[in-house]
FIKE-294887 format. One line per field, with one value per residue (C-alpha): residue in three letters; x negated, y, z. Coordinates in pm, whole numbers, padded with zeros to 5 digits, m for minus. Each point is the difference from the previous one (the first is absolute). Example, Ala and Ser with C-alpha at 12.3 -4.5 7.8 and 13.67 -1.06 7.14 Angstrom:
2
res	[ALA/SER]
px	[m01230/m00137]
py	[m00450/00344]
pz	[00780/m00066]
This chain:
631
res	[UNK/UNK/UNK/UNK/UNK/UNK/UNK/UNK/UNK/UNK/UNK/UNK/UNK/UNK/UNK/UNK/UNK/UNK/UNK/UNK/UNK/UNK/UNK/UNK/UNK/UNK/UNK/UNK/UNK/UNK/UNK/UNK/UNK/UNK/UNK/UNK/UNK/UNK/UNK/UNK/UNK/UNK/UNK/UNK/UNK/UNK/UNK/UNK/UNK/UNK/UNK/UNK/UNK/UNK/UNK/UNK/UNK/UNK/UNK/UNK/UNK/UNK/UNK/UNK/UNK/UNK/UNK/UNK/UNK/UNK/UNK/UNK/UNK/UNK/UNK/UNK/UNK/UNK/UNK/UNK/UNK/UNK/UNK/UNK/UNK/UNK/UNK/UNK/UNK/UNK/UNK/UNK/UNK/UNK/UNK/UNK/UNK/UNK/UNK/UNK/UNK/UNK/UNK/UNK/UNK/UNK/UNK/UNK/UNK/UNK/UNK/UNK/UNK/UNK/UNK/UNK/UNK/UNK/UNK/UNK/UNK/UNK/UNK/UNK/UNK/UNK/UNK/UNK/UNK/UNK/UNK/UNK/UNK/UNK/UNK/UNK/UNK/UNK/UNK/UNK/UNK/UNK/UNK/UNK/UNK/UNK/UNK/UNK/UNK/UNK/UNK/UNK/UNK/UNK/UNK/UNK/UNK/UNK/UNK/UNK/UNK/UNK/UNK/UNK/UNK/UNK/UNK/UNK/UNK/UNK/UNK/UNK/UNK/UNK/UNK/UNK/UNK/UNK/UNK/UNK/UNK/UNK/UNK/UNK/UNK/UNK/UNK/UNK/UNK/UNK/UNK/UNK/UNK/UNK/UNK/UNK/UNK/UNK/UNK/UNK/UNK/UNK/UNK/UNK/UNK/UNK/UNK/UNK/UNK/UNK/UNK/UNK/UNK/UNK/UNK/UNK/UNK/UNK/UNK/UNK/UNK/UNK/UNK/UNK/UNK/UNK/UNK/UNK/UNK/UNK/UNK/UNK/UNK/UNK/UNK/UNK/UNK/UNK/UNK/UNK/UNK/UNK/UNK/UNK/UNK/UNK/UNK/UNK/UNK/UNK/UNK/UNK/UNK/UNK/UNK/UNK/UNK/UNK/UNK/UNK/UNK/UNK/UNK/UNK/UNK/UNK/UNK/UNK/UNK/UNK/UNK/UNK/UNK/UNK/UNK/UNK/UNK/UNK/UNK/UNK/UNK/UNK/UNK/UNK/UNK/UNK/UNK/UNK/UNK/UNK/UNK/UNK/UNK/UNK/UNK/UNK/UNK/UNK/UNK/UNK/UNK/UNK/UNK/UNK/UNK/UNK/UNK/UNK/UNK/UNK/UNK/UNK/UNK/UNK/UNK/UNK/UNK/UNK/UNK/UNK/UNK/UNK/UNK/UNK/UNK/UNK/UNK/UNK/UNK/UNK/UNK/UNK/UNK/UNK/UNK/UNK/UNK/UNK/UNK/UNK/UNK/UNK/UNK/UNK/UNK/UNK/UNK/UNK/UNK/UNK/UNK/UNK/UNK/UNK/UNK/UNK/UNK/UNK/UNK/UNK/UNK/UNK/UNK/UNK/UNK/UNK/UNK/UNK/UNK/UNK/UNK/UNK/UNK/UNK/UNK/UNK/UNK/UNK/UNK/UNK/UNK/UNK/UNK/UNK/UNK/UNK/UNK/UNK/UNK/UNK/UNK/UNK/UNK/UNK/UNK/UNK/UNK/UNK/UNK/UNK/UNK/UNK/UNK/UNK/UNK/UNK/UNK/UNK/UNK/UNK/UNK/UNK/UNK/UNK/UNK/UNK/UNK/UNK/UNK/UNK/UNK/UNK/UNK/UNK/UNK/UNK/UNK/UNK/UNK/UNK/UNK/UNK/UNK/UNK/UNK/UNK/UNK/UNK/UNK/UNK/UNK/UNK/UNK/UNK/UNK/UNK/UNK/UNK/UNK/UNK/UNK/UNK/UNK/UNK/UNK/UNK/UNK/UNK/UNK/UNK/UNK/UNK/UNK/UNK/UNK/UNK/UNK/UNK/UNK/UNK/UNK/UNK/UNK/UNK/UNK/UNK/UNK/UNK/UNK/UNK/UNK/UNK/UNK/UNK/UNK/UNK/UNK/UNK/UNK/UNK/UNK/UNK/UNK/UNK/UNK/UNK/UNK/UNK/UNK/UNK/UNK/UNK/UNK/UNK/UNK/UNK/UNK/UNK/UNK/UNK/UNK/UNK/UNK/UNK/UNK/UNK/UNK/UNK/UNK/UNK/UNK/UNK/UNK/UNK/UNK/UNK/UNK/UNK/UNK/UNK/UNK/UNK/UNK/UNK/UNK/UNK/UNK/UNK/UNK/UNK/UNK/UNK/UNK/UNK/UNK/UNK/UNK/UNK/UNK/UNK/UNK/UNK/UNK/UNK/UNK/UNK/UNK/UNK/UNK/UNK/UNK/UNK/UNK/UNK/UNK/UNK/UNK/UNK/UNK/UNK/UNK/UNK/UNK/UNK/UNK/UNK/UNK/UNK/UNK/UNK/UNK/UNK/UNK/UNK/UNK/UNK/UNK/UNK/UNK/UNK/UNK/UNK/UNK/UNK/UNK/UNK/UNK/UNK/UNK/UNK/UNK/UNK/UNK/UNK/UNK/UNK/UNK/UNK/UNK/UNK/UNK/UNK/UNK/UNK/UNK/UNK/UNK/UNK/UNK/UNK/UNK/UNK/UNK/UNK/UNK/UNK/UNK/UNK/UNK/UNK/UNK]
px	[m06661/00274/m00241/m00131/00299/00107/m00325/00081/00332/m00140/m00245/00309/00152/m00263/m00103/00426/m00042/m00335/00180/00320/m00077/m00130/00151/00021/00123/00336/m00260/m00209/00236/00108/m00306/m00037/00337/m00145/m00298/00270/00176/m00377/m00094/00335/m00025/m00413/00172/00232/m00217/m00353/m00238/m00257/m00003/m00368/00168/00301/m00204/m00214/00298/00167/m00374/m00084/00418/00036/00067/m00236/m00356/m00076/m00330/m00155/m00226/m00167/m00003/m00348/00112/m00135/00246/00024/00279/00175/00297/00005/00203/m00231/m00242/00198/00120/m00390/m00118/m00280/m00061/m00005/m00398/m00022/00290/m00092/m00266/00051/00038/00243/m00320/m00060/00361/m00115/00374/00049/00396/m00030/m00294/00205/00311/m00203/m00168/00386/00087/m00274/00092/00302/00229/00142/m00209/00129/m00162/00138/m00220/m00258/m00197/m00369/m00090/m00434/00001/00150/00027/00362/00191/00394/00279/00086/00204/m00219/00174/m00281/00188/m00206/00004/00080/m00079/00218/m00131/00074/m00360/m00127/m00191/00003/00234/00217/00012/00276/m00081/00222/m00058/00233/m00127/00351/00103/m00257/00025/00361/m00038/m00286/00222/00297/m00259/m00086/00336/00107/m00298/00113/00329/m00077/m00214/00273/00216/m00226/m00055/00301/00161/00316/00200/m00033/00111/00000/00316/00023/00305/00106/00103/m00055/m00317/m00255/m00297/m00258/00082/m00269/m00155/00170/00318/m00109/m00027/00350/00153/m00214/m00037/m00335/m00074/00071/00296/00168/m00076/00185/00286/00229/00159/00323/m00135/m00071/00272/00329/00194/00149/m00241/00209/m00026/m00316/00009/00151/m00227/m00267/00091/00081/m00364/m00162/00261/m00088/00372/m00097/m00238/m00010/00165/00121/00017/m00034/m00312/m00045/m00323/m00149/00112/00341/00000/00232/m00143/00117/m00212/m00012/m00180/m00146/m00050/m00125/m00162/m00355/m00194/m00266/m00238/00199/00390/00273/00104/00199/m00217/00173/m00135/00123/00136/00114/00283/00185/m00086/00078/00357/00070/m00121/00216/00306/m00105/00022/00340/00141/m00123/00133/00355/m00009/m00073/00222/00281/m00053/00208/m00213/m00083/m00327/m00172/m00322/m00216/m00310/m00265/00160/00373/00230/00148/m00101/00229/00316/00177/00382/00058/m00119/00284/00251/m00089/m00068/00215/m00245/m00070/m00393/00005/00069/m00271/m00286/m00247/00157/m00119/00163/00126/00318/00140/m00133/00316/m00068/m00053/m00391/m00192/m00283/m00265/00144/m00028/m00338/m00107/00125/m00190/m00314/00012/00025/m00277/m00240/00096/00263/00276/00299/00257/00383/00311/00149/00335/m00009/00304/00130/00105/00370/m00123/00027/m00244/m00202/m00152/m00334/m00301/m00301/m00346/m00222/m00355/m00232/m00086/m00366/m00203/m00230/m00286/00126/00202/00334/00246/00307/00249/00274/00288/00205/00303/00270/00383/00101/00333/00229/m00201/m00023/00360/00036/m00244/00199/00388/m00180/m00134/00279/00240/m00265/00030/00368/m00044/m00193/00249/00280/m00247/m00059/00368/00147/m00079/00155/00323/00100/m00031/00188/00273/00088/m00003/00222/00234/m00030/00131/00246/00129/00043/00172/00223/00038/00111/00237/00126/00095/00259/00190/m00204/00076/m00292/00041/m00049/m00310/m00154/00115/m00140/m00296/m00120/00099/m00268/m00267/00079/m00022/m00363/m00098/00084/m00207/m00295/00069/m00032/m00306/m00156/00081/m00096/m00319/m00147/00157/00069/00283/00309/00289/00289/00188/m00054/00053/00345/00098/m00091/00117/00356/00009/m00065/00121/00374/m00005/m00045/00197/00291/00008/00192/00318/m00010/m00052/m00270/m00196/m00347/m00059/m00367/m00217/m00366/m00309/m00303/m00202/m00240/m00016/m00307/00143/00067/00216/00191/00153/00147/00158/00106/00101/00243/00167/00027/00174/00222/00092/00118/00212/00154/00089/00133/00154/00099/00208/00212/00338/m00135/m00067/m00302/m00181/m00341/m00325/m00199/m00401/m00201/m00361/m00176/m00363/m00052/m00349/m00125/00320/00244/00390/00180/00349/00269/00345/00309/00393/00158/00226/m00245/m00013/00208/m00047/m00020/m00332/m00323/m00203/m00360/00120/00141/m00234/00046/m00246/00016/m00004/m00266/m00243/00068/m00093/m00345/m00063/00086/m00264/m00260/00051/m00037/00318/00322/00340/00341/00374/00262/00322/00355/00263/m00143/m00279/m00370/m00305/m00334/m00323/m00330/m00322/m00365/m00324/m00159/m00335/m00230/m00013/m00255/00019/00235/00366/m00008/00198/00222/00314/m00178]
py	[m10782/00215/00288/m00181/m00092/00370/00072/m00227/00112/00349/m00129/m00113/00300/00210/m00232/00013/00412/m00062/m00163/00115/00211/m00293/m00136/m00366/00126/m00265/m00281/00097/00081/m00311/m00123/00279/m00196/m00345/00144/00155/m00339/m00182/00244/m00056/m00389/00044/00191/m00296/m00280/00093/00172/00047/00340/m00086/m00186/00185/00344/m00197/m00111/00366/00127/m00253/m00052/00381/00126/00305/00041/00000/00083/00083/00168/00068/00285/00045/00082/m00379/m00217/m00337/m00183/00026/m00223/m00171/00244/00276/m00193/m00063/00377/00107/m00290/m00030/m00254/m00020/m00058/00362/00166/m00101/00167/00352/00296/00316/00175/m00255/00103/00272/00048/00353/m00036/m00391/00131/00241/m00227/m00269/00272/00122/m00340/m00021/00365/m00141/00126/m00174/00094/m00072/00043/m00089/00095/m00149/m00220/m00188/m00234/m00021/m00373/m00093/00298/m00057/00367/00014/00158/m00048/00070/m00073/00112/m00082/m00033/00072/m00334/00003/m00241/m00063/00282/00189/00076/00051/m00354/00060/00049/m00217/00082/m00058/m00034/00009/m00038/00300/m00055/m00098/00339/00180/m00073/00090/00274/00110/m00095/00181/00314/m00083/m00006/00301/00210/m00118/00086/00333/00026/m00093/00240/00329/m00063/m00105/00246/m00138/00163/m00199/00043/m00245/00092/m00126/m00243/00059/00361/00085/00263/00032/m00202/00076/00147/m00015/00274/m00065/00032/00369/00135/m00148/00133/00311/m00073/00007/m00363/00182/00091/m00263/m00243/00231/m00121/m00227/m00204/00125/00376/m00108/m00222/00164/m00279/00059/m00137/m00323/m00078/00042/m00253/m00277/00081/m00062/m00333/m00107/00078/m00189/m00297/00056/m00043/00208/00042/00334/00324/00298/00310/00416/00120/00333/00213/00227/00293/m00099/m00176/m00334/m00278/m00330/m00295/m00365/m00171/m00313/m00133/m00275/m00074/00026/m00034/00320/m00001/m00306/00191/m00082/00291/00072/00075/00165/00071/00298/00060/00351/m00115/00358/00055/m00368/00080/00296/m00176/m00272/00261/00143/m00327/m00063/00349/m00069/m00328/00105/00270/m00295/m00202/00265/00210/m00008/m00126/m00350/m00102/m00392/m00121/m00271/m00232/m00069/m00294/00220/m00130/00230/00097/00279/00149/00309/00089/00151/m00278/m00252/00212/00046/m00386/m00119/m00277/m00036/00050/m00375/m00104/00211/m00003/m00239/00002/00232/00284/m00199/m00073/00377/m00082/00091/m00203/00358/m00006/m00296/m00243/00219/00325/m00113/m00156/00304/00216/m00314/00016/00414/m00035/m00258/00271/00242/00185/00257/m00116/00178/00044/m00110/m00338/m00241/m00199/m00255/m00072/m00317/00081/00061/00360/00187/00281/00265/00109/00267/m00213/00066/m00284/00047/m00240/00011/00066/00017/00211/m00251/00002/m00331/m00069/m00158/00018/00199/00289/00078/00314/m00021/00274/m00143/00230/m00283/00296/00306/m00252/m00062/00353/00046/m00292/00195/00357/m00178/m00158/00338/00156/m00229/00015/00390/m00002/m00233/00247/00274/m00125/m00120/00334/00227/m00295/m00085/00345/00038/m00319/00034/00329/m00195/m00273/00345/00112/m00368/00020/00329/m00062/m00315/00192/00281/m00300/m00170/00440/m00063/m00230/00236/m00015/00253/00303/m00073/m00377/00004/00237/m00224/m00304/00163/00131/m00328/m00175/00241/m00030/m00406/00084/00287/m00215/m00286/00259/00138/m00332/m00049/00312/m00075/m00386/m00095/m00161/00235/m00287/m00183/00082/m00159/m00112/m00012/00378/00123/m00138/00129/00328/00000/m00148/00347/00220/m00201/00032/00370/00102/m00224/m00021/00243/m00151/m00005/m00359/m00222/m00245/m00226/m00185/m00267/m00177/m00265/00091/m00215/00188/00011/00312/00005/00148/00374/m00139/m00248/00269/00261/m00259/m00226/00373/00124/m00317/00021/00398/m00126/m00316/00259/00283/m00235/m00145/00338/00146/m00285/m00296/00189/00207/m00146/m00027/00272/m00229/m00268/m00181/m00054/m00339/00052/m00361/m00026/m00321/m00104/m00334/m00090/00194/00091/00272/m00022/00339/00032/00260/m00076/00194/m00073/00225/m00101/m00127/00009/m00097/m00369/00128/00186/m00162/00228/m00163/00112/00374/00297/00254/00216/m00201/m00352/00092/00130/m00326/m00164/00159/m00004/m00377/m00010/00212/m00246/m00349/m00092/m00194/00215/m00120/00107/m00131/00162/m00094/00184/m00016/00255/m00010/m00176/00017/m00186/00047/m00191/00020/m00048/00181/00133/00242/00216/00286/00302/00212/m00036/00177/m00283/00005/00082/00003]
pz	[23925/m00013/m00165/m00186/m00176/m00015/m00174/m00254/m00026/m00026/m00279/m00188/m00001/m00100/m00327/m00048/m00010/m00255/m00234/00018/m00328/m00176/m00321/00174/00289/00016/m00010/00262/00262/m00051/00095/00324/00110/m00013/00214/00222/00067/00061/00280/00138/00019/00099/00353/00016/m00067/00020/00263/m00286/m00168/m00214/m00204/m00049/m00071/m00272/m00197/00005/m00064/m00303/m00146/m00032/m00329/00017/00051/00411/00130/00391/00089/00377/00217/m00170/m00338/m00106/m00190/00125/m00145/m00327/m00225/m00310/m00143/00089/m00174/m00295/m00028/m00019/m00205/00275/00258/00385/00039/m00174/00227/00346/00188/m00234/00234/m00060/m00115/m00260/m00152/m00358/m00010/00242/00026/00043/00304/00158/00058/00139/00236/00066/00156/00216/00185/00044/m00297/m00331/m00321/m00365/m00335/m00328/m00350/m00216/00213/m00155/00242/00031/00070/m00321/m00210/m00051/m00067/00097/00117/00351/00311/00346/00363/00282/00368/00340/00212/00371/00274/00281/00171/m00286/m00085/m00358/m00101/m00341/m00328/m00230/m00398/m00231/m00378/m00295/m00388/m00147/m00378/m00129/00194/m00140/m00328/m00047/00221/m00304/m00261/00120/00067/m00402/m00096/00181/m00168/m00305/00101/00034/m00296/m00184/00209/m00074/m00374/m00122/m00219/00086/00247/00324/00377/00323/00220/00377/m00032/00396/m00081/m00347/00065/m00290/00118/m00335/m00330/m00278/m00162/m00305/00217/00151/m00339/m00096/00297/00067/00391/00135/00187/00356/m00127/m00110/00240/00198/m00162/m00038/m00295/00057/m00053/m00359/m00084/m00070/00095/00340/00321/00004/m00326/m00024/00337/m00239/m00263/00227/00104/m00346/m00062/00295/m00102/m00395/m00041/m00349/m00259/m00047/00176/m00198/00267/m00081/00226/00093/m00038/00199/m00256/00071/m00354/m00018/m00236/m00086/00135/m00061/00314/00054/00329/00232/00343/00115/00271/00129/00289/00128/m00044/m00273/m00209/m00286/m00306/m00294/m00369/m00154/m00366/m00122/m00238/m00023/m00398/m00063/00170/m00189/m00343/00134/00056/m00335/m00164/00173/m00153/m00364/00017/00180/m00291/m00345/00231/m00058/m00273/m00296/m00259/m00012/00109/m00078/00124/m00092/00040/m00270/m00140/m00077/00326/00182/00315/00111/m00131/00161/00058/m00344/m00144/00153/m00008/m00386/m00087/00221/00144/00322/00119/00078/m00357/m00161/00187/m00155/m00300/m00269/m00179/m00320/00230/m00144/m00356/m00213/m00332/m00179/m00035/m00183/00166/m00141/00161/00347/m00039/m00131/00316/00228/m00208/00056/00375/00033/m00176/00260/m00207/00167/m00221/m00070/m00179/m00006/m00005/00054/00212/00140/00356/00155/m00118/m00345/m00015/m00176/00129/m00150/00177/m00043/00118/00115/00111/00168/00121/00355/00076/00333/00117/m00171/m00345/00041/m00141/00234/m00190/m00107/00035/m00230/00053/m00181/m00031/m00102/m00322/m00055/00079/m00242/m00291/00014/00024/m00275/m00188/00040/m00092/m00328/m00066/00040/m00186/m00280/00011/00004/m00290/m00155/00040/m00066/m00347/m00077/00163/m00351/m00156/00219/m00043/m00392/00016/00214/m00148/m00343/00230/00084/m00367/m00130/00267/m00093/m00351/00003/00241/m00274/m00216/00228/00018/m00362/00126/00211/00327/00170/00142/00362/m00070/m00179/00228/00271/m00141/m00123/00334/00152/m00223/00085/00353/00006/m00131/00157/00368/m00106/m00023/00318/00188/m00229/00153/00353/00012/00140/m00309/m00279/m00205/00096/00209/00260/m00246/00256/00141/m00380/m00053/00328/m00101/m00347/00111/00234/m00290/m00264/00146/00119/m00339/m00251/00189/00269/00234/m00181/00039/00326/m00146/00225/m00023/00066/m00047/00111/m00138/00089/00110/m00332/m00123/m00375/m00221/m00112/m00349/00108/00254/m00273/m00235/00278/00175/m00305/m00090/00344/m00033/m00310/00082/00377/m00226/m00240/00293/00161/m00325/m00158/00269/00241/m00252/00129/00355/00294/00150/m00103/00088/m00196/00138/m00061/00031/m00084/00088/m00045/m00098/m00015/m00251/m00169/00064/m00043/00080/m00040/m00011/00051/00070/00067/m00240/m00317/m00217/m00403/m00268/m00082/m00352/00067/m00078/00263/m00178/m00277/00025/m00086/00307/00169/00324/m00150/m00235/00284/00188/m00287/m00047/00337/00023/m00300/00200/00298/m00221/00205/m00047/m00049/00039/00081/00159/m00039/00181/00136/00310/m00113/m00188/00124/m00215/00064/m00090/00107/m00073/00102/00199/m00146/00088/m00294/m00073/m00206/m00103/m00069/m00303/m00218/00260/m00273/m00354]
């Protein structure tokens, strides 16, 4: 009993180690256990072992059959049955010879000399015609002498094996058609140590290794990365912790190139590897670099540079242009460009310049335009569509080059030219009359002579007349517009001259004056010089007679458009019998047409306590000559 239980134990095992490759495998040693536990309560509880060896012969999962030490089979299961599609009256009584199938024949044969034979293939069975995959291990039998009595076979359906055993075999072929023809760069690296499984053909003509040769190498002899970068790399791969890899590869020619790789896992002859597609990206880096440059050189280059779409909204403005503007990039873009419209160029102008761009027109000129603070800005202009490489607009590009600064300049130059011409043309003119001005002067000087002036005195006087003129021209001729002068500057100076030569310092006469800054038109300047020259000269001759100093008190004021100038000194004053309006000498007569010249106001004010005389008039801005200056 005791071997006869081991043979069934035996049995167990062996149908275990058939199927232990089997896709149900979980399920069916399930099943071998529940045999296990029967034979252990049929030595416990029962002396019968027929019955126990027909349950374990009919309950087993797989296909059993015997067979006798004569090669005849003699018993067989239901699942044998069912596995063939045949039936037991056809299987019994068929000898080894019957058997078409040689490797199915020679394993039976195997058992009975004693030694385990296996066979696993395409197997048509000639009782029932049925074709399959299967997996058969025959078994020698022993008696209890340990003679050969016959053999035990073990049968198993592998079709579920078999056909994704063929599909994978399918799928690997196309694998590797895909593999060979792709003209994409492709390689399978060994994930355990990095080595270069396959590469591609496409990928030995990108490399320039021969297929020996670079599967004699690693990853890490083509990545520049250091070896445990290229570790992590790795592992980021087999994780697909990223889309896409950007690495420099190294050729066989020594030759670095940029790469973007794509990779992923994939199973070959039954082992994971790495497989990685290939991109050469080394002219899209450099047009990308390129692109960087051009666009670090609009961003900061000096003229301003706008882009926009089809529709007018801008897109892109560079440094120039904010700096310019003064708008920030956020405010602008998608707006269009009538933000910087000034209010200088009608409706009709700017659809004009639209309508020209739309029809594929370079525009071009120069235009104002206005900033966010309201300043305008002068710009030279040129606008171009923007056109791909298939004839398609897709926007626009204006260039525009700030000129605020040259037409201002331009502005000033015409202006002084003007001005220049001005003088130019009044020069011939200024001269004839001023000498007539000297002439006048000179004889009414020769008159005053015929009541005892003295020679020194009317030179004096005389040359102190030409030089209140002659000063006014010199300021003229060294101002910055040559058409007005500093009032203020020009009685400074003339007080200077005007004392060293009337009085010569025999007297200690002070100034004092309190002179807004105003700049009078030319033809205003010599009469109001020429009245002080006269009222300072009267002062210095006539106020300070019984006096060793004395002080002269200058005001001019500018009242809107008015000016009141008055000269005033501390001296003894006039007679209370004089009528100064009304007497007829040199001084007071110049005054007088002067005053007239002027369209101003002229009074007196005499005390003892000295002189003061006022004049005011407007201030115009008169043109011409001064040749009625005293006719």
């Amino acid at each position: 009993m005791k071997s006869t239980f081991q043979k069934f134990d035996k049995w167990v095992d062996e149908i275990e180690e058939l199927l232990s490759e089997s896709p149900q495998k979980n399920i069916i040693q399930d099943l071998l256990q529940k045999f296990r536990e029967e034979i252990r309560n049929k030595k416990e509880n029962s002396n019968s072992t027929d019955n126990l060896y027909k349950q374990i012969f009919h309950k087993a999962p797989i296909g059993i059959l015997h067979y006798n030490s004569e090669g005849v089979i003699d018993a067989c299961n239901e699942k044998f049955i069912e596995i063939l599609n045949t039936s037991k009256e056809k299987i019994k009584g068929l000898q080894i010879e019957d058997i078409k199938n040689e490797g199915v024949k020679q394993a039976m044969e195997n058992a009975l000399k004693g030694k385990k034979g296996r066979y696993e293939g395409m197997y048509t069975s000639f009782t029932s015609g049925k074709t399959l995959p299967i997996r058969v291990e025959f078994h020698p039998e022993l008696n209890e002498e340990g003679d050969w009595v016959g053999g035990i076979g073990m049968l198993e359906d592998i079709s579920e094996r078999y056909e994704a055993n063929k599909k994978l075999r399918e799928s690997e072929a196309q694998y590797r058609t895909i593999f060979e023809q792709n003209d994409s760069v492709m390689l399978l690296i060994d994930i355990d140590d990095g080595s270069i499984f396959d590469a591609n053909p496409a990928a030995l003509d990108f490399y320039g290794w021969n297929l020996d040769e670079i599967t004699e190498l690693k990853i890490g002899d083509i990545n520049t990365l250091p070896s445990e970068r290229v570790k992590k790399e790795m592992q980021k791969a087999q994780k697909k912790d990223s889309g896409g890899f950007h690495f420099k590869h190294r050729l066989a020619n020594g030759t670095v190139k940029d790469v973007e790789l794509y990779s992923g896992m994939i199973i070959v002859e039954g082992k994971h590897y790495l497989y990685s597609i290939v991109h050469d990206i080394t002219e899209r880096v450099k047009a990308k670099k390129e692109l960087q440059r051009f666009k670090m050189g609009i961003d900061n280059s000096s003229d301003i540079v706008v882009m926009t779409n089809m529709n007018g909204k801008i897109e892109y403005v560079n440094n120039a242009f904010v700096q310019k503007y003064k708008y920030s990039r956020e405010e602008v873009i998608g707006k269009t460009p009538r933000i910087l419209q000034s209010g200088k160029y009608s409706q009709a102008f700017y659809e004009k310049y639209w309508n020209n761009l739309l029809n594929r027109r370079v525009m071009k000129g120069e235009m104002i335009n206005k900033a966010k603070d309201g300043e305008l800005v002068y710009i030279i202009y040129s606008t171009n569509p923007i056109v791909d490489q298939d004839g398609n607009m897709n926007g626009f590009i204006a260039i525009q080059h700030d000129i605020t600064e040259q037409k201002e300049a331009e502005e000033e130059l015409a202006k002084s030219l003007k001005e220049k011409e001005v003088l130019l043309s009044e020069i011939h003119h200024r001269v004839k009359n001023n000498l007539a001005i000297i002439s006048a002067l000179l004889e009414l000087n020769l008159y005053q002579r015929g009541k005892d002036i003295g020679i020194e005195e009317f030179v004096r006087s005389s040359q102190m007349r030409i030089k209140a003129m002659a000063e006014v021209h010199e300021m003229l001729y060294q101002s910055e517009d040559f058409s007005h002068i500093s009032f203020k500057e020009y009685v400074e100076r003339l007080i200077n001259k005007e004392y060293s030569i009337i009085d010569g310092g025999k007297r200690k006469v002070t100034f004092k004056t309190n002179i807004d800054e105003v700049e009078l038109n030319i033809n205003q300047a010599i009469p109001v010089g020429l009245m002080i020259d006269e009222l300072i000269m009267n002062a210095i001759k006539h106020a300070f007679i019984e006096k060793d100093e004395g002080c002269i008190y200058i005001n001019l004021d500018k009242i809107g458009e008015q000016i009141k100038l008055s000269v005033k000194d501390d001296g003894i004053g006039f007679s209370n019998d004089v009528d100064l309006t009304e007497t007829d000498t040199l001084g007071m007569t110049l005054l007088k047409v002067l005053n007239q010249q002027l369209k101003g106001n002229l009074q007196f004010e005499n005390s003892s306590a000295g002189l003061k005389c006022t004049i005011e008039f407007p201030i115009r801005d008169i043109s011409g000559s001064s040749s009625n200056m005293l006719s």
